[in-house]
Each structure stands twice: as C-alpha cells, then as structure tokens.
LUMLO-333720 format. One record per atom (N, C-alpha, C): residue in three letters; x, z, y. Coordinates in steps of 0.2 Angstrom, whole numbers, plus 5000, padded with zeros to 4 digits. Example, Ala and Ser with C-alpha at 12.3 -4.5 7.8 and 13.67 -1.06 7.14 Angstrom:
+-----+------+------+-------+
|   r | east |   up | north |
+-----+------+------+-------+
| ala | 5066 | 5039 |  4972 |
| ala | 5062 | 5039 |  4978 |
| ala | 5066 | 5039 |  4984 |
| ser | 5064 | 5035 |  4989 |
| ser | 5068 | 5036 |  4995 |
| ser | 5064 | 5039 |  5000 |
+-----+------+------+-------+
This chain:
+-----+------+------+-------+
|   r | east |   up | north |
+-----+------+------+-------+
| unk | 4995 | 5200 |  4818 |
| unk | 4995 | 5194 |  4813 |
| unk | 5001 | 5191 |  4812 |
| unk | 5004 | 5192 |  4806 |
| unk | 5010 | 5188 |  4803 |
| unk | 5009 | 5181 |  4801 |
| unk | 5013 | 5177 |  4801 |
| unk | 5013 | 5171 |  4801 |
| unk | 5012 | 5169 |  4792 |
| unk | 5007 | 5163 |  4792 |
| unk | 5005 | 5162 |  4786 |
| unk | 5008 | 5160 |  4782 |
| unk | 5007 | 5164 |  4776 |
| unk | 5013 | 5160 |  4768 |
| unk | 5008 | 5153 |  4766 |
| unk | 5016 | 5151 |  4766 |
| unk | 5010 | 5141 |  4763 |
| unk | 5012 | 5144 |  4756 |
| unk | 5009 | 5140 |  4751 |
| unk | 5011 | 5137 |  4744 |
| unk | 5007 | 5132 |  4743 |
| unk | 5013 | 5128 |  4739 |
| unk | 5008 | 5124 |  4735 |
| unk | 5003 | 5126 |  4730 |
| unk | 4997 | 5123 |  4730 |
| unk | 4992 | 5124 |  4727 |
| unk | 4989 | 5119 |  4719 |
| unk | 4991 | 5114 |  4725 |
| unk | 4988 | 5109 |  4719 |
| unk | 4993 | 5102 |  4722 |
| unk | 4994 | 5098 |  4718 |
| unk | 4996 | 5090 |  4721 |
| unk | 4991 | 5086 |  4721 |
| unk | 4990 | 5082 |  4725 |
| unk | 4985 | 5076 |  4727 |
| unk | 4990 | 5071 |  4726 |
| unk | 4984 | 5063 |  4727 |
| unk | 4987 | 5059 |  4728 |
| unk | 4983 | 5053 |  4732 |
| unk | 4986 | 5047 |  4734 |
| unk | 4981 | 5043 |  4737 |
| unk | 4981 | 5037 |  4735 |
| unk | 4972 | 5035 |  4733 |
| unk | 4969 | 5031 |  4729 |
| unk | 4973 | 5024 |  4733 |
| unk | 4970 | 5017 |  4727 |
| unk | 4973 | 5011 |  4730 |
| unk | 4968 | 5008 |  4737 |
| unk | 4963 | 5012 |  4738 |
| unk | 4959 | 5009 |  4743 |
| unk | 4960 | 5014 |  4749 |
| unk | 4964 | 5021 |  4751 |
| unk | 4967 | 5025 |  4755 |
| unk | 4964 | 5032 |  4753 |
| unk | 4958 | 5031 |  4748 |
| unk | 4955 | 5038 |  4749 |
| unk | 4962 | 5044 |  4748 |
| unk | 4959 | 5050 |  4748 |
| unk | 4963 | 5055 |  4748 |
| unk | 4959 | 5061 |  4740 |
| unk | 4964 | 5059 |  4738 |
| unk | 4962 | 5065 |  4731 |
| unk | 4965 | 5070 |  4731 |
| unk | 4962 | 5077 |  4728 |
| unk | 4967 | 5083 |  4728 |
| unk | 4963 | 5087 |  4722 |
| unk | 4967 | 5091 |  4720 |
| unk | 4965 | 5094 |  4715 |
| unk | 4962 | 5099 |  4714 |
| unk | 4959 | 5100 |  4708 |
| unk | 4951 | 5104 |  4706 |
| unk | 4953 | 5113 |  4710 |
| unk | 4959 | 5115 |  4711 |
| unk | 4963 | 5121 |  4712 |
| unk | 4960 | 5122 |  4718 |
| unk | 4964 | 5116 |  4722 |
| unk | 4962 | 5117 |  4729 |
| unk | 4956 | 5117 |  4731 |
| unk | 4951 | 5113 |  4729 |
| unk | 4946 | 5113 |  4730 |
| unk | 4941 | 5117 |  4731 |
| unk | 4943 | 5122 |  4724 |
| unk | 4940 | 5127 |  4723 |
| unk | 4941 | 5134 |  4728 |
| unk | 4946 | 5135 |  4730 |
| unk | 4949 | 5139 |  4734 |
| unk | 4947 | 5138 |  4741 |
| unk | 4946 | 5130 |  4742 |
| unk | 4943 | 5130 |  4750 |
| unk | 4933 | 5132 |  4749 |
| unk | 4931 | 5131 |  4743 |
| unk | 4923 | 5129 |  4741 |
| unk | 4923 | 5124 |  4742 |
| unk | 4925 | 5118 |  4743 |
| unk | 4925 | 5112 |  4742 |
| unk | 4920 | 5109 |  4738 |
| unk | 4911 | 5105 |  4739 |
| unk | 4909 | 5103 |  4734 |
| unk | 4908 | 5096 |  4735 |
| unk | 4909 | 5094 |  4729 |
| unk | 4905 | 5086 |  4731 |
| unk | 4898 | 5085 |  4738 |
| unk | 4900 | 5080 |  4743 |
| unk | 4897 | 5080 |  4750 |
| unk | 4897 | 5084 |  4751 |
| unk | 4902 | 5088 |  4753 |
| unk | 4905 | 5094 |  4760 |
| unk | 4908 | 5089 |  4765 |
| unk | 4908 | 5089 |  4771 |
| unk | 4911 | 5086 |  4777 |
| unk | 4919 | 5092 |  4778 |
| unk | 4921 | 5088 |  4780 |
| unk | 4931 | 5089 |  4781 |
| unk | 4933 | 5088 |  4787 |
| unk | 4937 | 5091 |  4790 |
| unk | 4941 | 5090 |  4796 |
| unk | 4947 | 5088 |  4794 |
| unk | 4950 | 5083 |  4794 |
| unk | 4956 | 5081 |  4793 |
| unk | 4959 | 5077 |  4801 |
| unk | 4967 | 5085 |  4801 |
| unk | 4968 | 5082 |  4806 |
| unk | 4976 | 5081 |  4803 |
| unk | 4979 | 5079 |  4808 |
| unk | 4989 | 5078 |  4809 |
| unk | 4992 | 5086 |  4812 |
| unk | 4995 | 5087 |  4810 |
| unk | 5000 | 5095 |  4815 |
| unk | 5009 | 5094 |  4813 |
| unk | 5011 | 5091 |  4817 |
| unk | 5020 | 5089 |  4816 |
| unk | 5019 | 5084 |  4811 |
| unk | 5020 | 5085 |  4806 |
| unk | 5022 | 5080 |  4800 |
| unk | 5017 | 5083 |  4796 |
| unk | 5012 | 5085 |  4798 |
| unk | 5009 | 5088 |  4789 |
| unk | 5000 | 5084 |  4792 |
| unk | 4996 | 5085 |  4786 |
| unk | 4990 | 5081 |  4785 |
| unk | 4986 | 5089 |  4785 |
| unk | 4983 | 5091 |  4788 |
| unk | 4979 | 5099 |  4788 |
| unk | 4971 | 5094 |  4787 |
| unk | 4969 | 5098 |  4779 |
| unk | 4961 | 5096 |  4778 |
| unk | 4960 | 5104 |  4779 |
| unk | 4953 | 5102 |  4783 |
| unk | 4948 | 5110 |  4779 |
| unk | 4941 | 5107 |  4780 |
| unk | 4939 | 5114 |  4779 |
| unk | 4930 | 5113 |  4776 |
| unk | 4928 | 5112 |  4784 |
| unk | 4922 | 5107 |  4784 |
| unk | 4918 | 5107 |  4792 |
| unk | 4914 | 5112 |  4793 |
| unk | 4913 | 5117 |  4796 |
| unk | 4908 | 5123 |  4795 |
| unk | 4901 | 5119 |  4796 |
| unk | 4896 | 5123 |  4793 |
| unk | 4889 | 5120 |  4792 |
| unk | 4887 | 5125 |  4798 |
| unk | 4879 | 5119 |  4801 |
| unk | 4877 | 5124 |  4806 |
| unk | 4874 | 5129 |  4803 |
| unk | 4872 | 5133 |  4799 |
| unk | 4871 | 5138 |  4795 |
| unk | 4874 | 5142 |  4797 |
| unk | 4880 | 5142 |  4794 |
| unk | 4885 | 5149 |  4794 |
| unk | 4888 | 5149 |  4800 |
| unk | 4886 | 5143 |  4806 |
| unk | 4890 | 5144 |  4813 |
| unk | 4882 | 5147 |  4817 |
| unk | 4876 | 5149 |  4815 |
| unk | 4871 | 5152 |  4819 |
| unk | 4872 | 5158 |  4816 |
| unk | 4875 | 5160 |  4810 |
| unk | 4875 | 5168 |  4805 |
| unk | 4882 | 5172 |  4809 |
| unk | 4885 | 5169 |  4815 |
| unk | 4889 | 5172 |  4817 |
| unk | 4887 | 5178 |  4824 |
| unk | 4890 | 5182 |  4824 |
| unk | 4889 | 5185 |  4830 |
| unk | 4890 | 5182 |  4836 |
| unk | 4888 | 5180 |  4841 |
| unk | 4888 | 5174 |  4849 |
| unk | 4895 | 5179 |  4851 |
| unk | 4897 | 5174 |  4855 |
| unk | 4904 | 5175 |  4858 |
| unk | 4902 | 5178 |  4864 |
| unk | 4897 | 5176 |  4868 |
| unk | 4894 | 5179 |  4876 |
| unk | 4885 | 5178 |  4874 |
| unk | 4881 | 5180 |  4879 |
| unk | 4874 | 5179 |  4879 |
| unk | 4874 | 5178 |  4887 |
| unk | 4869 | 5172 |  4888 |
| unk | 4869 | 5170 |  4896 |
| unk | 4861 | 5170 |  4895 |
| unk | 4858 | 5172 |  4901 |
| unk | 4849 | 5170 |  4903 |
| unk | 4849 | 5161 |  4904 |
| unk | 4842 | 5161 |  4906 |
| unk | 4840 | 5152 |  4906 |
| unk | 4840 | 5153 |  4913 |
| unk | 4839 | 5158 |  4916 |
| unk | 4843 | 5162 |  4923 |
| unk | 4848 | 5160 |  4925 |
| unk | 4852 | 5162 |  4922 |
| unk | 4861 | 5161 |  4924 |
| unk | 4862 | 5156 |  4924 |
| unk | 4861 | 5151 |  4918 |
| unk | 4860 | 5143 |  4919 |
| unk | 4859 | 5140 |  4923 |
| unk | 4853 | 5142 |  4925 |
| unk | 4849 | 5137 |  4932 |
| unk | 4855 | 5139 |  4937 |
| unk | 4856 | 5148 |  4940 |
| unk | 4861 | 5148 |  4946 |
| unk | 4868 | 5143 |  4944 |
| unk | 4870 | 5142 |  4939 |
| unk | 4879 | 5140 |  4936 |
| unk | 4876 | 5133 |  4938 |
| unk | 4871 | 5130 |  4934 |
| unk | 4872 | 5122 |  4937 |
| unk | 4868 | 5119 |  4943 |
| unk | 4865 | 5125 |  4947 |
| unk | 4864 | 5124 |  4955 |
| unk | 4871 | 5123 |  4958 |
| unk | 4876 | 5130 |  4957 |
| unk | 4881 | 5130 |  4961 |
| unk | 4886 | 5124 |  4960 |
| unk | 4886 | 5121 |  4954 |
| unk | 4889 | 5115 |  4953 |
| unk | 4887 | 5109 |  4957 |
| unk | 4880 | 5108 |  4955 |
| unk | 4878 | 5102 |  4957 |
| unk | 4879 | 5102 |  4964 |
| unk | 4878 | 5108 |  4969 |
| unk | 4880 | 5107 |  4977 |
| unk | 4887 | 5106 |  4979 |
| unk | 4892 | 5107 |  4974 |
| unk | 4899 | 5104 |  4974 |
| unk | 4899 | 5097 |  4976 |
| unk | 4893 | 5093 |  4972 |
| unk | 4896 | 5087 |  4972 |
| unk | 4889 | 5081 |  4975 |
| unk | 4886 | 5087 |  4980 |
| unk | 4879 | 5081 |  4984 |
| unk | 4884 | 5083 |  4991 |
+-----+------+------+-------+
C-alpha cells in the first residue's frame, strides 16, 4: 500500500454558531446523507471527518476471529482467579 494522494475536493466553511459545512462534492463521494453520524477527529494539524459505520454494514462483515460461549466462560474464569 502506497501512501494516500490528498486532494482537495470541495471547500467548507464554519457557521457563526461553530457548525461545520462542507460541500455537496464531498458529501457525495463520502455517502454522506442528511442524519449520518460522523467521526470527527484531530491528526497533526488537520480536522479528519468520515462516515460512522452503521451496525448494519459492521455485522455484513466477515468476523475477524470466532470464539465458543466455551472459551469465554475458560478466558474470564482464568482472569477472574488472577484477581480473588
């Protein structure tokens, strides 16, 4: 993986009450629709918005591991006698 080309996309700006505006380009390109939820965080100097995934498309995923109700019961036995 090579390192991501930025462009600018679109320009925003910010309302007199703090909101944050950005344009129909962007919006479009992320799916952005009216009431989507946002992650908006800080990285160096820069303001990174993106889309919050919906639990929808976070259960349509393939699982990273699969564990029994088995495995669980031994994992938080072995914990719990760490600390009786």
């Amino acid at each position: 993986m090579g390192v991501p080309v930025l462009r600018i996309v679109a320009r925003g700006y910010v309302g007199k009450k703090g909101e944050i505006y950005i344009g129909k380009k962007a919006r479009e390109l992320l799916g952005v629709k009216p009431g989507d939820e946002l992650i908006v965080y800080t990285r160096d100097n820069e303001l990174v918005i993106r889309k919050a995934p919906k639990l929808e498309d976070i259960l349509r995923k393939k699982p990273l591991a699969t564990i029994s109700v088995r495995e669980i019961e031994e994992i938080s036995d072995e914990e719990q006698r760490k600390y009786t």
